[in-house]
Wavefront OBJ file of the C-alpha trace (Angstrom):
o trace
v 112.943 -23.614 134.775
v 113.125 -26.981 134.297
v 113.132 -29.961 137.493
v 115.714 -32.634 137.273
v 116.535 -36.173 138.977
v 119.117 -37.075 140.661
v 119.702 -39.946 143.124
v 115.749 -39.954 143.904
v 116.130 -35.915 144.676
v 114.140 -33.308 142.705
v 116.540 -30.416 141.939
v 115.282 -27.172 140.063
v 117.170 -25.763 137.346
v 117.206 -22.188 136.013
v 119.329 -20.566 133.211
v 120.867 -17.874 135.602
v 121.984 -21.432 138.008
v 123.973 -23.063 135.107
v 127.718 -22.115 134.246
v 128.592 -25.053 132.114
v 127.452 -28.338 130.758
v 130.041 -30.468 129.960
v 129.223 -34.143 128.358
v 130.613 -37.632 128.301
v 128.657 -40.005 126.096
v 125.100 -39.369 127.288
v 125.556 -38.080 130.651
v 125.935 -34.362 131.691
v 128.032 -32.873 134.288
v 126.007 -29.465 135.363
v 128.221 -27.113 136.917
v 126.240 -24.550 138.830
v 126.690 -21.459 140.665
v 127.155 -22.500 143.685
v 129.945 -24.566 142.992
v 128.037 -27.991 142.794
v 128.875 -30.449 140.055
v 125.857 -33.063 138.959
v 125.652 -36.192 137.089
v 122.975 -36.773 134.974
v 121.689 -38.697 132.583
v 120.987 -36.718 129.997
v 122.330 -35.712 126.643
v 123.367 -32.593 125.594
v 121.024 -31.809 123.207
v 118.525 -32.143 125.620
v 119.494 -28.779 127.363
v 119.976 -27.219 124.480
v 116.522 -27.395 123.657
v 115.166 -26.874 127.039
v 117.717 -23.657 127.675
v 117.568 -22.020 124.069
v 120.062 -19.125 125.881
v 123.306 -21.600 126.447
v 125.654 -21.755 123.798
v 127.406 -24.766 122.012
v 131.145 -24.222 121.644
v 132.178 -27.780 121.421
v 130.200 -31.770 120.554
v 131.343 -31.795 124.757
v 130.374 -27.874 125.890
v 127.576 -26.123 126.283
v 128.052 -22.446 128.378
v 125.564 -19.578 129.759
v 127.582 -16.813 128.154
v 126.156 -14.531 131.426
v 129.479 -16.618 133.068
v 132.362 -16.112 130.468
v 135.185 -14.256 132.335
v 137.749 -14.414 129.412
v 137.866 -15.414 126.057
v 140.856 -16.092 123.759
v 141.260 -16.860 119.748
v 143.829 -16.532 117.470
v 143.087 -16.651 113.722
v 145.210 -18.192 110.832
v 145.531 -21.266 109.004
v 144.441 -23.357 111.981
v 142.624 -20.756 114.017
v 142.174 -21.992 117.685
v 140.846 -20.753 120.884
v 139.645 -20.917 124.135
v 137.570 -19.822 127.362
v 138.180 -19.317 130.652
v 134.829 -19.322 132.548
v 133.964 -17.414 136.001
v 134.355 -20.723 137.910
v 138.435 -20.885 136.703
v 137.314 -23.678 134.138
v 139.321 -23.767 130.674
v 136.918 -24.703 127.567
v 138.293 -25.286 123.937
v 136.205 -23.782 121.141
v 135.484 -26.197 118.493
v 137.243 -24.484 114.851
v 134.019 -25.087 113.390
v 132.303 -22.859 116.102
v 134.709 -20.151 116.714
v 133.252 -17.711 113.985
v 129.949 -17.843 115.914
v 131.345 -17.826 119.556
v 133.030 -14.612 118.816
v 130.385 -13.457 117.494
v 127.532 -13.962 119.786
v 130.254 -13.389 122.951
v 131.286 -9.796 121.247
v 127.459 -9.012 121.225
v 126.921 -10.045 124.541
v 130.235 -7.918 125.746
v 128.283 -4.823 124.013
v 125.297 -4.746 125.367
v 127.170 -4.792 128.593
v 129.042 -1.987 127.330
v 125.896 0.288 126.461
v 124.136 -1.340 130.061
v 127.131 -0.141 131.910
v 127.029 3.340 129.928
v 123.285 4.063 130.757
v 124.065 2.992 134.487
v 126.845 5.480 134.709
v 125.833 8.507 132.851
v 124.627 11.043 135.122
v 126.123 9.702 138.171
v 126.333 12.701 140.612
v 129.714 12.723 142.847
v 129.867 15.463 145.572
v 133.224 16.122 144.562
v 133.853 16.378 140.621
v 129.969 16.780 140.035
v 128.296 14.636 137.153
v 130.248 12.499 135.092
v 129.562 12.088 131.732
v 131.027 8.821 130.262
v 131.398 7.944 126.316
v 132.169 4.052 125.490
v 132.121 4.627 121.461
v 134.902 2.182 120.630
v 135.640 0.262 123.240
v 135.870 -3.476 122.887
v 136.395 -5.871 125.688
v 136.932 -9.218 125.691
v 137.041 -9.662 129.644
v 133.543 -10.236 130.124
l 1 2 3 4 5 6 7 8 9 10 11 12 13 14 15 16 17 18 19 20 21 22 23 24 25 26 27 28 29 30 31 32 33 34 35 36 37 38 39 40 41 42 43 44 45 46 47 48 49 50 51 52 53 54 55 56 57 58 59 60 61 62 63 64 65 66 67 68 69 70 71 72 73 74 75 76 77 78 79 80 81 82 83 84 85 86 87 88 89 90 91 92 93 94 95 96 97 98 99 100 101 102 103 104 105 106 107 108 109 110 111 112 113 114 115 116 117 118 119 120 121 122 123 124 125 126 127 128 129 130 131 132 133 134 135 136 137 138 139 140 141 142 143
């Protein structure tokens, strides 16, 4: 958790409260949960280090992958691509960090896979009994 300051005002910051950090020069526009945009002062690079768990996909982006809806590359030459975060917000992936994005978002989409597995297996319904559920294969990219 970390405490920043804003207009005078003391505002505490947690991981799970952050959807995306976008930057302009060295301020910061937070974009929280609850819908609330904040300007600060600070670079980039400064949340990075204070919230190891966000993710760079751009010199202007930093994300909490826990908030990626839907995410969208296309290889080739040029590859390019995109996300579209919980909030409706559109964020271009750098070329230089796509390779890692996809990476560390398709490991994030599996262990939601195998947490959603263990949740469901042995589920008891009064009317078709237990259900037994197999996700060997399945890859989403609608997180």
């Amino acid at each position: 958790m970390s405490t920043l300051h804003a207009a005078g005002v003391r505002h505490r910051l947690t991981l799970d409260d952050i959807v995306v950090i976008t930057a302009d020069i060295n301020y910061s526009f937070v974009h929280r949960v609850s819908g609330v945009t904040q300007l600060q002062s600070r670079t980039l690079k400064w949340y990075a280090d204070r919230f190891p768990g966000l993710l760079r996909i751009h010199k202007a982006s930093l994300i909490n992958t826990r908030h990626v809806h839907h995410y969208f590359i296309v290889g080739g030459k040029r590859p390019y691509g995109y996300l579209i975060m919980k909030n409706g917000m559109r964020l271009d992936i750098s070329r230089r960090n796509i390779s890692l994005v996809k990476q560390r978002l398709d490991e994030e989409s599996a262990k939601r896979d195998l947490l959603l597995a263990e949740a469901i297996k042995g589920i008891s319904c009064p009317i078709i009994g237990t259900m037994s559920l197999s996700v060997q294969g399945v890859g989403l990219h609608s997180m």
